[in-house]
C-alpha positions in Angstrom: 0.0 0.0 0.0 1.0 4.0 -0.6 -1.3 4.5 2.3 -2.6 3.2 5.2 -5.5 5.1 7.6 -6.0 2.7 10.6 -8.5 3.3 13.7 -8.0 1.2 16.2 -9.8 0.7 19.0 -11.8 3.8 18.7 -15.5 3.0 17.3 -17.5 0.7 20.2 -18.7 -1.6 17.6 -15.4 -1.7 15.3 -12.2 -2.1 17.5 -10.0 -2.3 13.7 -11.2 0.4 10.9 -8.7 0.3 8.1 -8.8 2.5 4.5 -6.2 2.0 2.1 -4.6 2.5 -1.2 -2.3 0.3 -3.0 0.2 2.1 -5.7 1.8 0.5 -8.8 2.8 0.8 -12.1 -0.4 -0.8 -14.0 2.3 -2.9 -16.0 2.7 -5.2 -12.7 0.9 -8.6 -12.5 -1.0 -9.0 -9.2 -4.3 -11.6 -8.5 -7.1 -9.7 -6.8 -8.4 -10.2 -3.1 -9.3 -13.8 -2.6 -8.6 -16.7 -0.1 -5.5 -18.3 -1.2 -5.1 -22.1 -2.4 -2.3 -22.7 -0.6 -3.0 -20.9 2.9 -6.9 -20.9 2.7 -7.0 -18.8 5.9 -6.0 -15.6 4.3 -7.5 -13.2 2.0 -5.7 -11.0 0.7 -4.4 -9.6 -3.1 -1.2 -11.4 -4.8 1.8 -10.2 -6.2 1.9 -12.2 -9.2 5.8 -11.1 -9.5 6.9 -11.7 -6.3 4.2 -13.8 -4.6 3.7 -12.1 -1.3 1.0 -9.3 -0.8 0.6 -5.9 0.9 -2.2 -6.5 2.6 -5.0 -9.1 4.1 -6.5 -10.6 6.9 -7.4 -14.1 8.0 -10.4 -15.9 9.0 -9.2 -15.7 12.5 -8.8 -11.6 12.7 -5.4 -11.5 12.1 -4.4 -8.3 9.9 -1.3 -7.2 8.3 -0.4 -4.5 5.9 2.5 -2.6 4.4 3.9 0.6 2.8 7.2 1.2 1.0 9.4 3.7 2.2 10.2 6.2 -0.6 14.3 6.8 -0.8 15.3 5.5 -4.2 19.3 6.5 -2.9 18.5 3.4 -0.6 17.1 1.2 -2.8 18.9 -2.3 -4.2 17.8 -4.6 -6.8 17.9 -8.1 -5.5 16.6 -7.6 -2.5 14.0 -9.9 -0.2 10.3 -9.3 -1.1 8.8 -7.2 1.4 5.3 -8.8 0.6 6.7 -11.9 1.9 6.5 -10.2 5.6 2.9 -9.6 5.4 2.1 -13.1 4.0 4.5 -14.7 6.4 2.2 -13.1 9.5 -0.9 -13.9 8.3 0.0 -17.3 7.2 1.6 -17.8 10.8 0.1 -18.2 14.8 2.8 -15.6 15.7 2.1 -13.0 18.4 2.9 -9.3 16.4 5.7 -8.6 18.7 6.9 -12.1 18.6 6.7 -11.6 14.9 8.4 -8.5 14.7 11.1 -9.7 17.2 11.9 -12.8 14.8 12.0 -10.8 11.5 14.5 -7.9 13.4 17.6 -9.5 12.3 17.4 -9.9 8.7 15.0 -6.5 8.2 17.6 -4.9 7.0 18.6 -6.9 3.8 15.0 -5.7 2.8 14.5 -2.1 0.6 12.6 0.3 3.5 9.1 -0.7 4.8 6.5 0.1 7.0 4.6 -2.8 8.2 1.6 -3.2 10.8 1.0 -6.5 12.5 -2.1 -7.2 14.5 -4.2 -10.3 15.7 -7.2 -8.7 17.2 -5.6 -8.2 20.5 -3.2 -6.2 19.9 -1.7 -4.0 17.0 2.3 -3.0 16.5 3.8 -1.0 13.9 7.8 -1.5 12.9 10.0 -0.1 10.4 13.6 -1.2 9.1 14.1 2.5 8.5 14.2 4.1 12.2 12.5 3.7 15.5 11.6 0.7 17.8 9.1 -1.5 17.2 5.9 0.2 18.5 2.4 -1.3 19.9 -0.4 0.8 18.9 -2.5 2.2 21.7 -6.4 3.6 20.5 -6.2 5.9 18.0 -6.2 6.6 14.5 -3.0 6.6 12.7 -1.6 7.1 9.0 1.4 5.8 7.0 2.6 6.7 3.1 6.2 5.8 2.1 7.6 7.5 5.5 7.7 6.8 8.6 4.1 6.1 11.1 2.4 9.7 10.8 4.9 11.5 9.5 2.7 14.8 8.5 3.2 14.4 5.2 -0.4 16.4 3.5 -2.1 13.2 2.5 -1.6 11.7 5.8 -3.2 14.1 7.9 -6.0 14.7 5.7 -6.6 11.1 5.4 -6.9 10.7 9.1 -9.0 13.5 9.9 -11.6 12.3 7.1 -10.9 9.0 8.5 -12.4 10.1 11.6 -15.1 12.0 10.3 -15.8 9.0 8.7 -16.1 6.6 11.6 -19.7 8.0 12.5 -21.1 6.5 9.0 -20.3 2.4 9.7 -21.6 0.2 8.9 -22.2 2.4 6.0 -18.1 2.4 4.3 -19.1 4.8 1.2 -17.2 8.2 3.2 -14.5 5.6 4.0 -14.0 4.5 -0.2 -14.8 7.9 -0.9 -11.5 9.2 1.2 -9.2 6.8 -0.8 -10.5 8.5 -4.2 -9.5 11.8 -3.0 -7.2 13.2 -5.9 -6.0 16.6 -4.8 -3.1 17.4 -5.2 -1.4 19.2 -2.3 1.0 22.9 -2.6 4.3 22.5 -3.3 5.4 24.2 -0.1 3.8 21.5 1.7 5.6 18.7 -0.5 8.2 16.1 1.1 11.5 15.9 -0.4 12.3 12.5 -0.7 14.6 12.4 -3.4 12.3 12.3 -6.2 11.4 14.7 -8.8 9.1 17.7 -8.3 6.7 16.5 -10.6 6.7 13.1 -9.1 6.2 14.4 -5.8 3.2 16.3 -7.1 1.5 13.1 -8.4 2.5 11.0 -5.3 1.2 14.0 -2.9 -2.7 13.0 -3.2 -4.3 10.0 -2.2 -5.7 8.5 -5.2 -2.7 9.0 -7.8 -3.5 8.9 -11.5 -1.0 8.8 -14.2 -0.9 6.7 -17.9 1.8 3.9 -16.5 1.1 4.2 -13.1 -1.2 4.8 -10.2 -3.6 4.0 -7.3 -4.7 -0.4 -8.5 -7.3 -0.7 -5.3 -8.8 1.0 -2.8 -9.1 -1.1 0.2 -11.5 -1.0 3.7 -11.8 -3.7 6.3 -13.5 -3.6 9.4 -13.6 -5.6 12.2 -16.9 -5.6 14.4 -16.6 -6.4 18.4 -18.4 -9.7 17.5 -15.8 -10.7 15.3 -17.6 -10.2 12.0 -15.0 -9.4 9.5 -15.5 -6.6 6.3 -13.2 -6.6 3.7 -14.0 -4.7 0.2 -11.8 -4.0 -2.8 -12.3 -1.8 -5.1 -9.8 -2.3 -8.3 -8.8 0.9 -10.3 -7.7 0.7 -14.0 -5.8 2.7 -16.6 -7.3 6.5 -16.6 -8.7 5.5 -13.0 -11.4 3.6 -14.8 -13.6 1.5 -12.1 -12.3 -2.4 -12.0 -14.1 -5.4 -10.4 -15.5 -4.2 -6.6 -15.2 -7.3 -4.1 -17.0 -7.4 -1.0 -16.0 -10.1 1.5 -17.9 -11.3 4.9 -17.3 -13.5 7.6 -17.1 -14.7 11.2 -15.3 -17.9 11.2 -15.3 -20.8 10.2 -17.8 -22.2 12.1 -20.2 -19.8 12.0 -19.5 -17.7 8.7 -19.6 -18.2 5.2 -17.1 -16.5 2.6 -17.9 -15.0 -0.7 -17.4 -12.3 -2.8 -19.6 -10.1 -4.9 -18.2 -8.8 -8.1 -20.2 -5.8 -9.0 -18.4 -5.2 -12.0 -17.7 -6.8 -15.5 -14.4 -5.2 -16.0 -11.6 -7.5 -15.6 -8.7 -6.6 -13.5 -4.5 -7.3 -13.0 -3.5 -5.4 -9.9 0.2 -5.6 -8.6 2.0 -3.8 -5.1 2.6 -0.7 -3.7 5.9 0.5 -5.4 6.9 4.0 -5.8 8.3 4.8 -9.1 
């Protein structure tokens, strides 16, 4: 993801509220949110080129999710997949500190990351590019391609509508309609992060548009007190044309059923959150 807006533990009826937006050039081969074959508890989008993910959950509540973190002077071909750390915890019984704690030593050979962890009890974010890892306490909380609310002009105005948006659930229309905000923000208020200024100009709204690349889904789950899990997709094209929308809902597997709802007959080829 290029952005992650996460409220946790802050609605009574949905302790885990999260809006995001994946990033990528449209070139990218990447399967669309589903339960995977080969570890049928998670659902989550595929990386077609890499075969990890940037974001899912799992029929037991666990959640993961991931940014990169833009410095292309620190950047190096060849290394690890940082998909493979979000599909590694949601494929695993790991506590997210545990988690974090085993992944430490070798986050480093990985490109920069942000990555939240959670299983319902608690949620922790870490980076390989500064800072400890840190467990959440309740509040809402933003992350681009820099570090966990670093002020950069889509984050805080993703978080305050995120908020505002909270009093609408079950409803999630103000949620999706966050992620498709495409303004872009004054130069003066741009990050410098080793880009062009015209890239930073793309890259400084939420919902990025461009011919070769730009925002592939729109992503909000949410996770009632009961344990009823929400998780719908909505898949962007080229010239931000509408893709499939998914809609997934369950409890577990005892006492849910899985199944998505394609309201759409445009087929779809997403790929991961990569900053050009």
């Amino acid at each position: 993801m290029c952005l992650i807006l996460v409220a946790w533990r802050v609605h009574p009826d949905y302790p885990l509220v999260v809006a995001a937006n994946r990033d990528e050039f449209f070139a990218r081969p990447t399967a669309p949110a589903a339960f995977w074959k080969d570890a049928p508890q998670v659902l989550a989008g595929r990386d077609l080129e890499a075969g990890g993910t940037w974001m899912g959950v799992t029929r037991t509540g666990r959640f993961a999710a991931l940014t990169n973190f833009r410095d292309p002077a620190q950047n190096r071909s060849g290394a690890p997949s940082r998909g493979a750390l979000v599909a590694d915890f949601l494929a695993g019984e790991e506590t997210p500190h545990t988690c974090l704690e085993r992944i430490a030593p070798r986050a480093s050979q990985c490109n920069g990351y942000n990555l939240l962890v959670g299983d319902g009890e608690t949620l922790w974010w870490a980076s390989n590019m500064g800072g400890e890892p840190r467990r959440l306490e309740s509040g809402v909380y933003g992350i681009s391609n820099h570090l966990l609310d670093t002020p950069w002009p889509k984050v805080g105005a993703g978080k305050t509508a995120l908020a505002q948006a909270l009093d609408s659930l079950p409803d999630d229309e103000a949620l999706f309609g966050l992620l498709q905000d495409d303004g872009i923000h004054p130069d003066e208020h741009l990050p410098q992060t080793g880009i062009s200024l015209d890239w930073e100009r793309l890259l400084s709204s939420a919902f990025v548009k461009s011919p070769d690349y730009g925002t592939r889904s729109s992503t909000v789950l949410s996770i009632g007190r009961d344990g009823w899990v929400g998780f719908d997709e909505q898949t962007w094209l080229q010239g931000a044309q509408r893709g499939p929308r998914l809609h997934y809902r369950f409890t577990s597997p005892a006492r849910g059923t899985e199944s998505p709802v394609d309201r759409s007959d445009a087929p779809s080829s997403d790929a991961g959150c990569r900053p050009p």
